[in-house]
N, C-alpha and C positions, 0 to 999 in steps of 0.2 A: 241357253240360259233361260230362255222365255219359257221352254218346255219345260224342266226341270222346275221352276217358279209354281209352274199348271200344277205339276203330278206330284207337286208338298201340297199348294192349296186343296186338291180332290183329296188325301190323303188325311188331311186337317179336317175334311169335311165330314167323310166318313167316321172319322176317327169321333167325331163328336156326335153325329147323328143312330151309331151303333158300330157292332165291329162283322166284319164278314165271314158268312156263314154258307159255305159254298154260295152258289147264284145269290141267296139273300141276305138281308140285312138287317141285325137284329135291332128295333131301334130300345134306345137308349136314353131314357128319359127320366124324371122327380115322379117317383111313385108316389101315389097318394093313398087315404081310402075312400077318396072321389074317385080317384080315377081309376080305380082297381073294380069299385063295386057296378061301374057302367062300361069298362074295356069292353070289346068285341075282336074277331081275328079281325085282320086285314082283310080288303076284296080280293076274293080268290083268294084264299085261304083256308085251309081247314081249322087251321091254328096258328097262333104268333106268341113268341116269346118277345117280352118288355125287359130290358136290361134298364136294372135300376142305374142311377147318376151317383146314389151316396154311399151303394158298397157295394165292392167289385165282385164279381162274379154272381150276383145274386139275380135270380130270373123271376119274371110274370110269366106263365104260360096260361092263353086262353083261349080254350077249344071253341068250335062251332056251336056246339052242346050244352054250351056256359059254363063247362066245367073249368076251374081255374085254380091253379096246382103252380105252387114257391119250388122252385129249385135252384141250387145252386152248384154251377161248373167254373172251375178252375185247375189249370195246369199243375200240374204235381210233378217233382222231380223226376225226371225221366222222362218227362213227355205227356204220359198219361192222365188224362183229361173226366174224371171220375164226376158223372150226373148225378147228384144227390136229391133225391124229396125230399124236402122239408114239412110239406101238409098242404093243407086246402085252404083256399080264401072263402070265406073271412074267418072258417075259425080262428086261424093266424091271422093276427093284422098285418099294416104294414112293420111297423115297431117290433114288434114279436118278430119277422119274418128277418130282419135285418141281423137282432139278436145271434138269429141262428146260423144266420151266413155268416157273423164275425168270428163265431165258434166255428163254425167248418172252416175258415180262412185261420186260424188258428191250428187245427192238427194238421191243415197243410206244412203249415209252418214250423209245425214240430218233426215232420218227417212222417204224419200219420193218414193213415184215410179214412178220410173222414165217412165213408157209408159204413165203416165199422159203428160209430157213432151216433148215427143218422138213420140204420137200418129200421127196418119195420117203418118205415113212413113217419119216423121223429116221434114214434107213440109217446115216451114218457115226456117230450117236451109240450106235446098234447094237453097234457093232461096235469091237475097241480101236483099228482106223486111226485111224478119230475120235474117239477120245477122247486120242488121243497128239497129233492135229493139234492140239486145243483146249491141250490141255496143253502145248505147244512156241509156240501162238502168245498165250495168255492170261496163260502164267508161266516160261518158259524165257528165252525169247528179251528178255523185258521185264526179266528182274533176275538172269539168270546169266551171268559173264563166258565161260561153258563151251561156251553155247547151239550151237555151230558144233558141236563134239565130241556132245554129248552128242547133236543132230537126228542125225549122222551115224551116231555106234552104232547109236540106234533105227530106221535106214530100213535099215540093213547087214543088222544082227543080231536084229531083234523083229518088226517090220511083216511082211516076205515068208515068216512065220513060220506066225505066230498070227495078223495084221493082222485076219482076218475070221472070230476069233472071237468073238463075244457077248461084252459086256463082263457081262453077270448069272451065263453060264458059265463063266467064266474060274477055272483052277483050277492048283492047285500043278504036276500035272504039264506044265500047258501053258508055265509058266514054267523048267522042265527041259526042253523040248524045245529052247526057245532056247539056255540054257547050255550043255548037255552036247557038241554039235557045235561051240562054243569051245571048251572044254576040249580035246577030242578032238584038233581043229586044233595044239594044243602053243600057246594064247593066254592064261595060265592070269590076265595082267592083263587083258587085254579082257574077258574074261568076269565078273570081279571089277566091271569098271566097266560093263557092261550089267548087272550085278545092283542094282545103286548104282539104275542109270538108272532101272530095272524097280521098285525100293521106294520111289524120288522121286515117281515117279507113281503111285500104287497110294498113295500116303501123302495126295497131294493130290485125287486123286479122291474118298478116305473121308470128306477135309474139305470138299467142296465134296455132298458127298451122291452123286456118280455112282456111288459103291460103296456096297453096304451092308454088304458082307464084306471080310474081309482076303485075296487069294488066296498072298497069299506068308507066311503063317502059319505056323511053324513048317520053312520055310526057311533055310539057314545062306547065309555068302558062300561062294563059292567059295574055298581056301585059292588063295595067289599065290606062295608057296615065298618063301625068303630074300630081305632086301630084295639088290640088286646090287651088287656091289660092282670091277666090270671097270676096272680102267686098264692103259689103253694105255703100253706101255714105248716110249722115247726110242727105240729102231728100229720099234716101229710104227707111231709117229707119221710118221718119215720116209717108210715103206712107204705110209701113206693118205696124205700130201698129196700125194707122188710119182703116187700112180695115180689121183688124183681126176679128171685132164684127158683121160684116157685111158677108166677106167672108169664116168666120169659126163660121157661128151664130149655124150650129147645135151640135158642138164640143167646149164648155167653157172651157174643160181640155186640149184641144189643144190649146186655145187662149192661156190660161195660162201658160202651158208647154213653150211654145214658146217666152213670155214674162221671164220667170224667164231666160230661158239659155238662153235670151240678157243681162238680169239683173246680172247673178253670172258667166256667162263665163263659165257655168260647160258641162258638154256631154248631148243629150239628156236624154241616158237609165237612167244615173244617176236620172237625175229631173223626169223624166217618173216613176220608181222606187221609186222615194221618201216614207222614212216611218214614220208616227207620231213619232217612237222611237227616232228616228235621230236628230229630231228638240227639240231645247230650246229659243222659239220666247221670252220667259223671257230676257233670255244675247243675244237673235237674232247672235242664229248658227247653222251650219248643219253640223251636225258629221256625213262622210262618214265610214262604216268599210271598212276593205281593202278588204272583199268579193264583196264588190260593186265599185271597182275603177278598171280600167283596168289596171295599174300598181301592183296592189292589196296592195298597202298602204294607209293608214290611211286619212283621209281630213277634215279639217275642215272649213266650206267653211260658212266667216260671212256674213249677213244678210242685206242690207240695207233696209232702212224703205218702202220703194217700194216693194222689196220682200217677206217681213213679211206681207204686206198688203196683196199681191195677195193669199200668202199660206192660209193665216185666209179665205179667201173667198173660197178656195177649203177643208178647213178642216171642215167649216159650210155647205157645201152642200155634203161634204163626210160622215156627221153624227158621233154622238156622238160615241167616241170607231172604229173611223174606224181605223184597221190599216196598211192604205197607204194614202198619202193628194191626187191619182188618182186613186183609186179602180176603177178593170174592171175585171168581173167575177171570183172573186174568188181571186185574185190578183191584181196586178198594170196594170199600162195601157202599154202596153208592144210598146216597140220605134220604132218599124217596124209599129204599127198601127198608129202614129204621123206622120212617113215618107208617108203613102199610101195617110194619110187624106189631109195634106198639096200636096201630088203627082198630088189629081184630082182638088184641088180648084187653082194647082201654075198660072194657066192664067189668074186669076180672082184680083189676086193682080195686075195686070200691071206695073209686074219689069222683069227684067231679072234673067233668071235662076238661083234660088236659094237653099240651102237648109238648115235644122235646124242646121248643124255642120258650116256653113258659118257664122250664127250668132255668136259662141264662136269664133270664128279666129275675125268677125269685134269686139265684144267688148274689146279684148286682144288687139287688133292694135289701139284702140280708147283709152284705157291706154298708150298706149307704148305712142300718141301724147300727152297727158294729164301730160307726163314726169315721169310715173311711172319706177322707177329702173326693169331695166330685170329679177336680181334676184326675186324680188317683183313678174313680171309679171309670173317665171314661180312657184313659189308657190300657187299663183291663179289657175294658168291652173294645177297644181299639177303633174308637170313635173320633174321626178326624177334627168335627169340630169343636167339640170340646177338648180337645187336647194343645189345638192348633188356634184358638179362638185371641184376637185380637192383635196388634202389629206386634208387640213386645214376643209372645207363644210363637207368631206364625213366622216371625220372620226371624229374632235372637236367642230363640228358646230349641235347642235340637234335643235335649237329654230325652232316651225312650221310657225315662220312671222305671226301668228293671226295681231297682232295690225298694220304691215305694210299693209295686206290684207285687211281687215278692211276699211283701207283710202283710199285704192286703190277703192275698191269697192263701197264705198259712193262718193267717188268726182266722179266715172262713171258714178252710178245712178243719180246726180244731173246735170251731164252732158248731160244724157240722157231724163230726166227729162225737160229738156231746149230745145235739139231737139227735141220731139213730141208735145210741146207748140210750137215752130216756134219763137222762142227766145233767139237759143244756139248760134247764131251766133261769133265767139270772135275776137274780137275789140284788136290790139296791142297797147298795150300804147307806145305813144313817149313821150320825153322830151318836154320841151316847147323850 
């Protein structure tokens, strides 16, 4: 019994001070990056692996040489016991280094191996390509309505940048190198929303351990100057749909696009986006899901006869069974391609500076003088607080205004319908 008491205590011992490794013993202890940046082997040693305490299988090896190299080993079904690199200290911190043993203790888990993974010495976790890849395919793309936008800024504007610098070195000014050539470009919101992008990630990496510092720490946004406020006047309305077929002849889904968000007041991505599912040109509607609204509720956004007409025309040359009314490889015609195309033909319209969201603010302010009710206008624009505003709206009030929408929307389009004939002009009546 005495014995048996002994050979659990030794066993208890070992078990906590490291696990055995033929003759020796790995010890087994709270990494730090104190203790990482002053480790040395053992006496008589050429080398020692440190078995961290807070996740399993993940190793300190530190040569004679000072060389000090993250690995992580664990048993994989079947027996097989697969050495993985993870990278060098301190490019890796501790943080980072743990990161990546949770992900290889992960495709263990899945039945995979992880030096599939892992190969090349973890280059792309090295580096922030790869850590933007994980971050766009682990949490962007899974729960952001934006994920399209947001990949795009960071392959534009970050990756061909920074891509391959060390995410352990990663440092304020490296994050001013990307801005300020926005800026400079006269982009003063793109660059506001690559900074957005650049603390989304930098936020989830500190949570996930890939970071152990903040590098945008005492960083400001970029200012974006006054919000805009451009409406187009009754003769530049006429002037843009007049030169749409001429100055946008080699883009019909641009013309188009462009004509419907004057005609429904909706966003571009939305109408860009558009999907045969959504439409019932039968009762002439467009049912938004709230994945596709920036609010992320629901929209149903009716149809004047102007806009049923334009859609039939991009659903006959989108083909039978297409399902978007603006297919563009493999998808919709994505909103950033609208903004480029209208960016190099805007001096050929001969107006002043404009752009596709300026359209939805003029046909809302073109309502608002048409004497449509506010509530009305912001049900249109599908504007939560105004729709939803105060206990009586937000909490007893569900109706979604279809039929005030509706009227609002047809007297636009006939209004509209009047300026581009050169006949909207309106006449007060007097008394006699």
């Amino acid at each position: 019994m005495l014995r048996h008491l002994i050979r659990c205590s030794t066993s208890t011992r070992n078990d906590q001070a490291g696990e055995q490794k033929g003759s020796l013993i790995v010890p087994r202890i709270l990494l730090t990056d104190r203790f990482c940046a002053h480790a040395k082997p053992r006496s008589g040693e050429h080398q020692t692996d440190y078995r961290d305490e807070t996740v399993a299988g993940l190793i300190f090896r530190v040569s004679r040489g000072g060389k000090k190299l993250w690995n992580f080993l664990s048993a994989m079904p079947g027996g097989a016991r697969p050495r993985v690199e993870l990278g060098s200290y301190p490019a890796i911190s501790v943080a980072t280094a743990r990161g990546l043993a949770l992900e290889a203790r992960a495709c263990i888990d899945r039945g995979e191996d992880p030096r599939a993974l892992f190969g090349n010495r973890a280059a792309g976790a090295l580096m922030l390509t790869g850590l933007a890849e994980r971050y766009l395919d682990m949490y962007v793309r899974r729960h952001l309505r934006s994920a399209p936008a947001i990949e795009r800024r960071l392959r534009k504007n970050v990756l061909p940048v920074i891509g391959d610098v060390k995410i352990g070195e990663l440092h304020r000014r490296d994050i001013n190198r990307v801005i300020d050539p926005i800026i400079h470009r006269d982009a003063p919101i793109e660059a506001a929303r690559v900074y957005e992008d650049l603390l989304a990630l930098t936020r989830w990496a500190l949570a996930r351990g890939e970071l152990d510092r903040d590098p945008m720490l005492g960083l400001r946004k970029p200012p974006v100057g006054p919000p805009r406020n451009r409406v187009l006047s009754d003769a530049e309305i006429k002037t843009l749909w007049d030169s749409l077929p001429t100055v946008l002849a080699r883009s019909r889904a641009c013309q188009r696009i462009i004509k419907l968000c004057l005609l429904t007041a909706q966003r571009v991505g939305e109408v860009a986006g558009m999907k045969t599912s959504e439409l019932d040109l039968e009762h002439a509607t467009w049912s938004l899901p709230g994945e596709r609204t920036k609010n992320a509720h629901p929209h149903v956004v009716p149809l004047s006869r102007s806009a049923v007409a334009i859609i039939r025309e991009a659903l006959a040359e989108a083909g039978k069974g297409a399902q978007y009314v603006f297919p563009s490889n493999g998808g919709s015609l994505p909103p950033h391609a609208v903004a480029r195309t209208l960016g190099r033909a805007q001096a050929r319209f001969g107006l002043a500076q404009w752009t596709v969201h300026d359209l939805r603010r003029t046909a809302l302010s073109a309502m608002a003088r048409l004497g449509i009710a506010p509530i009305t206008l912001a049900h249109v624009a599908n504007h939560r607080t105004g729709t939803k505003a105060g206990v009586t709206l937000g909490v007893y009030v569900h109706d979604d205004h279809t039929e005030p929408k509706a009227r609002a929307l047809a007297l636009w389009a006939d209004r509209l319908e009047g300026i581009v004939a050169g006949s909207a002009e309106v006449v007060p009546i007097r008394r006699a």
